[in-house]
C-alpha positions as CSV (number, residue, x, y, z in Angstrom):
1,X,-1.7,24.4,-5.7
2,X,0.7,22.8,-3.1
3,X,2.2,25.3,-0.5
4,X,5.7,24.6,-1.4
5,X,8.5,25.2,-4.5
6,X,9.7,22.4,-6.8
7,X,7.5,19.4,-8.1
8,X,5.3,17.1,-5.6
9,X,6.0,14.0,-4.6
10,X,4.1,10.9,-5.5
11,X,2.2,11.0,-1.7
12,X,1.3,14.3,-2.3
13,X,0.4,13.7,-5.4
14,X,-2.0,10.8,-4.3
15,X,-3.5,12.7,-1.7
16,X,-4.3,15.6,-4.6
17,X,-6.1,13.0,-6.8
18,X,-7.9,11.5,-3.8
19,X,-9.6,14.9,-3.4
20,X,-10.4,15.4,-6.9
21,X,-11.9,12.5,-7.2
22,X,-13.7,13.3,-4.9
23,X,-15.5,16.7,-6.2
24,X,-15.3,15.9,-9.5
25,X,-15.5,11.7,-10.4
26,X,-13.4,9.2,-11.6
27,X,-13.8,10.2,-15.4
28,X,-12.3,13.5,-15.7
29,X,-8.5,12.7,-14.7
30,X,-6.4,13.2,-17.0
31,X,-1.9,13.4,-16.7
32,X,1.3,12.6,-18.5
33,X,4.4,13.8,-16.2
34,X,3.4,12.0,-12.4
35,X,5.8,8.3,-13.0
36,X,7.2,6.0,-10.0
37,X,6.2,2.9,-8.3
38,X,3.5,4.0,-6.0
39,X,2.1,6.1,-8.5
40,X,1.0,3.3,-10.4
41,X,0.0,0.8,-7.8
42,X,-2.0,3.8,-6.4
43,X,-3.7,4.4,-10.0
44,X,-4.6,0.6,-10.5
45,X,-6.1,0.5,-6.6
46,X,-8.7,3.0,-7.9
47,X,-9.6,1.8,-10.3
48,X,-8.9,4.6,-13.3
49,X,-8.7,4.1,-16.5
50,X,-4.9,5.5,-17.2
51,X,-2.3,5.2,-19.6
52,X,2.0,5.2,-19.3
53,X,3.8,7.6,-21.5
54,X,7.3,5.5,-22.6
55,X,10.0,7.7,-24.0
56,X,11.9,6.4,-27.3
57,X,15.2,5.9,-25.4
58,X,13.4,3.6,-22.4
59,X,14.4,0.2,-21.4
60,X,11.7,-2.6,-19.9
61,X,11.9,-6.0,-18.8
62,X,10.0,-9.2,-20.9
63,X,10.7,-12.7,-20.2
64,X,13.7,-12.3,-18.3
65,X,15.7,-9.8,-21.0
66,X,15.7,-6.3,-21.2
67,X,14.1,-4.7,-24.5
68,X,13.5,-1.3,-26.0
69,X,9.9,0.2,-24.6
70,X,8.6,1.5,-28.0
């Protein structure tokens, strides 16, 4: 637990995972709520397996237009 109110933020939520990894491996991480830029480019550095929960109402970008993330 963080010493503070309110959610973390993505550094110290990188920090958190870098010392879980640590005791407990690579294969036992596990989230759905953490989201933002250097979140992911954090997760793809090390290598985890992860996966992006995409609300219903959630825009992305493909070939230059903006579609529906379903």
């Amino acid at each position: 637990m963080l010493d503070k109110r309110g959610s973390s933020n993505q550094a110290e939520r990188i920090g958190l995972l870098n010392r879980f990894i640590k005791m407990f491996g690579r294969k036992k991480v596990a989230d759905r709520e953490f989201v933002g830029q250097e979140w992911f480019s954090f997760l793809g550095n090390t290598l985890l397996r992860y996966y992006i929960r995409i609300r219903s109402n959630m825009f992305t970008a493909h070939k230059g237009k903006q579609i529906k993330a379903y």
